[in-house]
C-alpha positions as MATLAB code, in Angstrom:
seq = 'XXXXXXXXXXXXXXXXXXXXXXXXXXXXXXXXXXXXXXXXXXXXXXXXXXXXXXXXXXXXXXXXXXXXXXXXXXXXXXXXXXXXXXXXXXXXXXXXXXXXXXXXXXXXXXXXXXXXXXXXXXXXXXXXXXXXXXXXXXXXXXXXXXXXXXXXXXXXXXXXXXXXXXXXXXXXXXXXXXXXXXXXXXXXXXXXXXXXXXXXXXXXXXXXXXXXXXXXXXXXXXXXXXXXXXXXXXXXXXXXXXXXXXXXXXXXXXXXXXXXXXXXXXXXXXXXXXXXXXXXXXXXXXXXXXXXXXXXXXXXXXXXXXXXXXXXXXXXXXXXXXXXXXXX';
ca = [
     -30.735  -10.461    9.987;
     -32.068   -6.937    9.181;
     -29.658   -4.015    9.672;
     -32.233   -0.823   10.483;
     -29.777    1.926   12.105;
     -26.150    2.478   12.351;
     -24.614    5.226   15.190;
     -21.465    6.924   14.162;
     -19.292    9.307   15.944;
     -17.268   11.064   13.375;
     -19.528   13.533   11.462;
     -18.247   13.385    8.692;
     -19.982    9.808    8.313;
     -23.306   11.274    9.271;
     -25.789   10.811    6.219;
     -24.016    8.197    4.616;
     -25.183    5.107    3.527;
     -24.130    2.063    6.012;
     -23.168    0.118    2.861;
     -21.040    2.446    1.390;
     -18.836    2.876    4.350;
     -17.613   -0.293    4.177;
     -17.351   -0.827    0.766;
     -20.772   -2.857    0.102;
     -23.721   -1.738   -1.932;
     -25.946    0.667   -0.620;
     -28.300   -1.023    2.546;
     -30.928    2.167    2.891;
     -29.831    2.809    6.132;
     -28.519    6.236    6.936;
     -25.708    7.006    9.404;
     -26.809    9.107   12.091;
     -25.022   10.713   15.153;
     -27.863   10.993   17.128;
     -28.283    8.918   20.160;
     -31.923    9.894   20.324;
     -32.496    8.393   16.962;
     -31.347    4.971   17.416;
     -33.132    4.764   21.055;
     -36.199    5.317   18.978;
     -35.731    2.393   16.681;
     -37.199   -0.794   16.691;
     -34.762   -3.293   17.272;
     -33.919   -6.677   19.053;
     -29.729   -6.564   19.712;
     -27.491   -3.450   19.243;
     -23.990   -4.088   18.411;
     -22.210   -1.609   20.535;
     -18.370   -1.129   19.682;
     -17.591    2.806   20.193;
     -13.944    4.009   20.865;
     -14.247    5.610   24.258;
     -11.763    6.682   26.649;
     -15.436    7.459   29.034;
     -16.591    4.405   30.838;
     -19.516    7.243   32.432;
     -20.811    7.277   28.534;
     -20.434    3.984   27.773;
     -22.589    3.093   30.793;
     -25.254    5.508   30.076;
     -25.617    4.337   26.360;
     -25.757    0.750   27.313;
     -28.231    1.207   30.008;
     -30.446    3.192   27.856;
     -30.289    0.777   25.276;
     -31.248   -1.920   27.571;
     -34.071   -0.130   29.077;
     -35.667    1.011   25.857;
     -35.997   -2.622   25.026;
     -32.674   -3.708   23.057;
     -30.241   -6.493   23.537;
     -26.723   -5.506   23.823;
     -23.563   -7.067   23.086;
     -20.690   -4.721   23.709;
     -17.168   -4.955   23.060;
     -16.012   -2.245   24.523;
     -16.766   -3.820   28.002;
     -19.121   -5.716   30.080;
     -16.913   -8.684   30.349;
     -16.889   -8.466   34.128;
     -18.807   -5.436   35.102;
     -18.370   -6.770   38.822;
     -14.899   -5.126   38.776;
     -15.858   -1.816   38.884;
     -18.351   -2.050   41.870;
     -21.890   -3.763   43.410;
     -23.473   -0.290   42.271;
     -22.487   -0.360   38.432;
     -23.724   -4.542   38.640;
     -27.149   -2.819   40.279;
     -27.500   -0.190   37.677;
     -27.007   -2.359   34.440;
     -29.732   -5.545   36.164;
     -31.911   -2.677   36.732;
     -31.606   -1.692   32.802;
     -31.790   -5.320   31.427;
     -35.407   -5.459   33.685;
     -36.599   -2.805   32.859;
     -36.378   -3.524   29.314;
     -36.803   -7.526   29.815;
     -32.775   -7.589   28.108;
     -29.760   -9.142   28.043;
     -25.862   -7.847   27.887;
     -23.046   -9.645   26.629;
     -19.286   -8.090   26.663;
     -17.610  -10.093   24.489;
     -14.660   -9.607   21.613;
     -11.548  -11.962   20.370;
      -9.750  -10.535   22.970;
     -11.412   -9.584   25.541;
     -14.291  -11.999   25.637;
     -12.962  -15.270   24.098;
      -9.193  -15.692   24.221;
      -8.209  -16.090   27.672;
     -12.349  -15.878   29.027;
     -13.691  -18.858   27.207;
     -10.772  -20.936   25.307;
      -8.159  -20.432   28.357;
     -10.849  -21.872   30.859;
     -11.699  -24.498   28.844;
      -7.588  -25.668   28.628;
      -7.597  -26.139   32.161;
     -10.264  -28.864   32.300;
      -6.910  -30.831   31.479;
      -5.366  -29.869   34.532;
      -5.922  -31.519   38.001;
      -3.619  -28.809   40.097;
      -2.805  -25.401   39.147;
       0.025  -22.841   40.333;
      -0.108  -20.604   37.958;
      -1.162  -19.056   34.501;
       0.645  -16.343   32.417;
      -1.972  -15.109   29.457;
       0.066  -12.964   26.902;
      -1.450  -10.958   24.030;
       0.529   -9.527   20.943;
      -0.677   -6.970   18.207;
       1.983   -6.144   15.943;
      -0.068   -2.946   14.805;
       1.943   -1.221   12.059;
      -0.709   -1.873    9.461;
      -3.761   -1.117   11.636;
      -5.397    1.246    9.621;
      -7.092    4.056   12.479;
      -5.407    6.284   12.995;
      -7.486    7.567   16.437;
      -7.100    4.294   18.109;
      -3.281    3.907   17.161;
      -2.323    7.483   17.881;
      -4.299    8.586   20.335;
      -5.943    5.626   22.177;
      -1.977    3.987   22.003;
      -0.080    7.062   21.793;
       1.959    5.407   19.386;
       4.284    8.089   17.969;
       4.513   10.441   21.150;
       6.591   11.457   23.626;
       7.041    8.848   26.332;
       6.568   10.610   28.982;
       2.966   11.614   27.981;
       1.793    7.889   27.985;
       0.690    6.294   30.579;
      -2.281    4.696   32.913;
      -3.188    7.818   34.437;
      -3.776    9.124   30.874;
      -7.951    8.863   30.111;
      -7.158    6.030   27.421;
      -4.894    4.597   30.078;
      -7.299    4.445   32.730;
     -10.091    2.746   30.294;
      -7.851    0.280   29.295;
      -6.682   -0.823   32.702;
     -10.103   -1.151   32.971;
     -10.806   -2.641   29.997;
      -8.192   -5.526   30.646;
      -8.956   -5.896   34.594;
     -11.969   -6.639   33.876;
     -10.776   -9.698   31.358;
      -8.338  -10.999   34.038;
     -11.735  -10.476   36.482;
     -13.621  -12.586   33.891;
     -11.075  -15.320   33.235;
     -10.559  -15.904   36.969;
     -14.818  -16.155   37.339;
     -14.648  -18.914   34.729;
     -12.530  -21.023   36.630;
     -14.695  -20.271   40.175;
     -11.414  -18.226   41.152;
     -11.912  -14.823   42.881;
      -8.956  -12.782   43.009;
      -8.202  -11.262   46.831;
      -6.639   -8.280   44.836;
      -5.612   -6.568   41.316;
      -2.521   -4.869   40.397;
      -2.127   -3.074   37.247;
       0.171   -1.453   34.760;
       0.965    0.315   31.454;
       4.878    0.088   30.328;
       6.064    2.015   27.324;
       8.758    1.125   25.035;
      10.710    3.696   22.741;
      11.294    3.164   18.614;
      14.675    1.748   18.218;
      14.615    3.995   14.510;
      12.172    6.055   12.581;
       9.073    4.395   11.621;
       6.878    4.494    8.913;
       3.490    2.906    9.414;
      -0.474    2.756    8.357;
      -1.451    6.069    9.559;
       1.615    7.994    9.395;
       5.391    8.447   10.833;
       7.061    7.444   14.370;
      10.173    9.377   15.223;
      12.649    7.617   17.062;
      12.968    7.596   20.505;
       8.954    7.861   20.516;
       6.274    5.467   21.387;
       6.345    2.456   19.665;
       4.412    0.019   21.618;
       2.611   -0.271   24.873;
       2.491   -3.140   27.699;
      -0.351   -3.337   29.690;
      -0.404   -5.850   32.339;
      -2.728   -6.967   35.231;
      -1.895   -9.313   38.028;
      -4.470  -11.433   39.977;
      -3.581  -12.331   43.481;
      -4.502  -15.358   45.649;
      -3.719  -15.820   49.285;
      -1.200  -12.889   48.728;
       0.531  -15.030   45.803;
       0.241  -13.823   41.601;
      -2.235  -16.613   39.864;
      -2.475  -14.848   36.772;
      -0.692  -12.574   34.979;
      -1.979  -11.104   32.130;
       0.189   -9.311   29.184;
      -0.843   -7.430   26.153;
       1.201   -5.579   23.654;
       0.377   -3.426   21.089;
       3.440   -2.849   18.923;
       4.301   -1.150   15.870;
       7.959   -2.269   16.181;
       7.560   -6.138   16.726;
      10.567   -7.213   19.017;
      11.068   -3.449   20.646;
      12.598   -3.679   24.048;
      12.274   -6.791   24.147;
       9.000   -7.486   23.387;
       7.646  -10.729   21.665;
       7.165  -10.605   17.963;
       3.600  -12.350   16.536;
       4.438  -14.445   13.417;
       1.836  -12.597   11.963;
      -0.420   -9.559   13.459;
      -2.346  -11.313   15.898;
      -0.678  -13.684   18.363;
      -2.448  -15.005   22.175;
       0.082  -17.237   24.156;
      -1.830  -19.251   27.125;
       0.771  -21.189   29.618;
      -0.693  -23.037   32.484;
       1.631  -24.111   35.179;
       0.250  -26.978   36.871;
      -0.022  -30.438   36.704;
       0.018  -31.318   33.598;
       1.283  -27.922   32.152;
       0.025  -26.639   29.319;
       1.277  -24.049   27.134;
      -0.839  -23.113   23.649;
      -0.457  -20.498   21.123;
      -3.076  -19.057   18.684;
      -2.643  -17.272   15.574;
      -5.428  -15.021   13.704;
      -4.453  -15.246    9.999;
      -5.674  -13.912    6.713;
      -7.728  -16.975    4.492;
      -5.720  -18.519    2.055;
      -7.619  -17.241   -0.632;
      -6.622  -13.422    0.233;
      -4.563  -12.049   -2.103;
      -4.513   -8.380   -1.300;
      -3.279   -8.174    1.871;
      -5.619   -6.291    3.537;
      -7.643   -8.946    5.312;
      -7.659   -8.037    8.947;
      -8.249  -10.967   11.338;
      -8.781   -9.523   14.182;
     -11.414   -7.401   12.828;
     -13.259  -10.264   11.465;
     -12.685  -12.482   14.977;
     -13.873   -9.610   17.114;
     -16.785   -8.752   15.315;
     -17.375  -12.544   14.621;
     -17.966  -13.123   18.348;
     -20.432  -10.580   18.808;
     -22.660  -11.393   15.302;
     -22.412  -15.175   16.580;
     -23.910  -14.562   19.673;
     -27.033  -12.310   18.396;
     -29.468  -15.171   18.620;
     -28.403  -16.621   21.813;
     -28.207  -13.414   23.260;
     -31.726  -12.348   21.791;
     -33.226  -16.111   23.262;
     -31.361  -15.853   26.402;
     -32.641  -14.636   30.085;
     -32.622  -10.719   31.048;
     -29.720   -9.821   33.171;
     -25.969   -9.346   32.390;
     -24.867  -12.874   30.875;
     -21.489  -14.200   31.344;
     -20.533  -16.939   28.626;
     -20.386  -20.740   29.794;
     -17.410  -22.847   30.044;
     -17.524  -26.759   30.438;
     -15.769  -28.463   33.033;
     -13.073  -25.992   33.557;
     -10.470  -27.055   36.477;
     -11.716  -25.425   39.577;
      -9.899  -24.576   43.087;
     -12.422  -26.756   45.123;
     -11.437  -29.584   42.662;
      -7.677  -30.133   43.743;
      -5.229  -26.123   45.112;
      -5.030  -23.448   43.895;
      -1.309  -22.521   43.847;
];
């Protein structure tokens, strides 16, 4: 693969080499702000993983990109743009045609977690009542500041957290449209969606990655989506980002990363995955679930770049199905 252009969005990375800011040698590619500039490229995929709390800018990037001619594989959404309405679906087919492309949302989590290796669990299963999908993030070492501060609000008052928030409406978003996505794997279309973003205070004063946490301050968040059936929950979906593993309550990962998949049915099923540093790291600054997110979406470049235009959703073998025994 051939890296030709890199889009940044802090300016003080403008005009720096791609390599250097990361930490590799120098790749003669220049960092640019300008969106005009990388529309303008030559180039077959885009990796598209912005920060946004703006799901109107996200969706005009990505459908640019499409229509200029550029695969995209996001992971700041697109896992199932079906969530947020027929007319967003319309607007991002109309892109991928006019540009003969495909999109891909994909990630660790959202995107392969609970979307792909959840689905492919319940192949085991010949009735199903119910599954509980629970993500935990112990982020105390996560080194940006912006998302932990701000898109979290780790650190600030409690009161001034919460869905309504811009972060908290993209992220309630962001994780309906997993639970959307996980449910279209199985053939299972939620009637409804209810959502949610609990807060949890520090027990004591904190000091973390990107700076201090007072007590009595935010010191992780829950957000939680439930997908209803015949006026029953089927899924529930959990995901914690912490900074004070246990607070409140909440589970503790026996490392950073931690997914928990329980399947009540018959059989039941009940997995957990860990994302860990290699053996062979001895710093201590290995992040796995940088390398797993951005792992999915380099992986999928060339079946992405081979693969029909239109939004594509990511296959799943012989998952259990509701036609195939009840749902619930």
């Amino acid at each position: 693969m051939e890296l030709v252009g890199l889009r940044v969005y802090n300016p003080d990375k403008a005009g720096r080499d791609a390599g250097d800011l990361v930490g590799l040698p120098p790749s003669g590619v220049t960092a640019t702000t300008s969106r005009d500039e990388i529309l303008a490229l030559e180039a077959d995929c885009v990796i598209h993983s912005p920060l946004s709390q703006s799901m109107t800018e996200l969706d005009d990037d990505v459908t640019a990109l499409l229509a200029s001619g550029k695969n995209v594989i996001s992971t700041a959404a697109y896992y199932a743009p079906e969530f947020r309405g027929a007319e967003v679906v319309a607007r991002l087919q109309h892109a991928c045609a006019a540009g003969s492309t495909t999109l891909l949302g994909t990630g660790v989590e959202p995107g392969f977690m609970f979307e792909r290796v959840m689905p492919t669990i319940t192949g085991m299963c010949t009735d199903i009542d119910q599954i509980t999908l629970t993500e935990v993030i112990d982020a105390a070492d996560h080194p940006a500041a912006v998302m932990v501060t701000e898109a979290l609000g780790i650190g600030k008052p409690l009161d001034s957290v919460s869905k309504d928030s811009p972060f908290g409406q993209y992220f309630t978003s962001f994780f309906s449209e997993m639970t959307t996505a996980a449910g279209r794997a199985m053939g299972v279309r939620f009637d409804s969606l209810e959502s949610g973003l609990d807060v949890a205070p520090a027990s004591r004063d904190l000091d973390i990655a990107v700076g201090h946490v007072a007590k009595g301050t935010v010191a992780g968040n829950k957000y939680w989506v439930k997908g209803l059936v015949n006026g029953a929950v089927f899924m529930t979906v959990e995901v914690y980002w912490l900074v004070e593993p246990g607070v409140a309550g909440s589970p503790s990962p026996r490392h950073r990363y931690q997914w928990h998949i329980n399947i009540e049915g018959r059989p039941s099923v009940n997995m957990t995955l860990d994302a860990l540093p290699p053996a062979r790291d001895s710093t201590g600054t290995f992040d796995p679930g940088f390398y797993a997110t951005m792992a999915t979406a380099i992986n999928a470049i060339p079946f992405i770049c081979d693969a029909e235009p239109g939004i594509f959703h990511q296959p799943v073998f012989a998952p259990w199905r509701p036609g195939t025994a009840s749902a619930g």
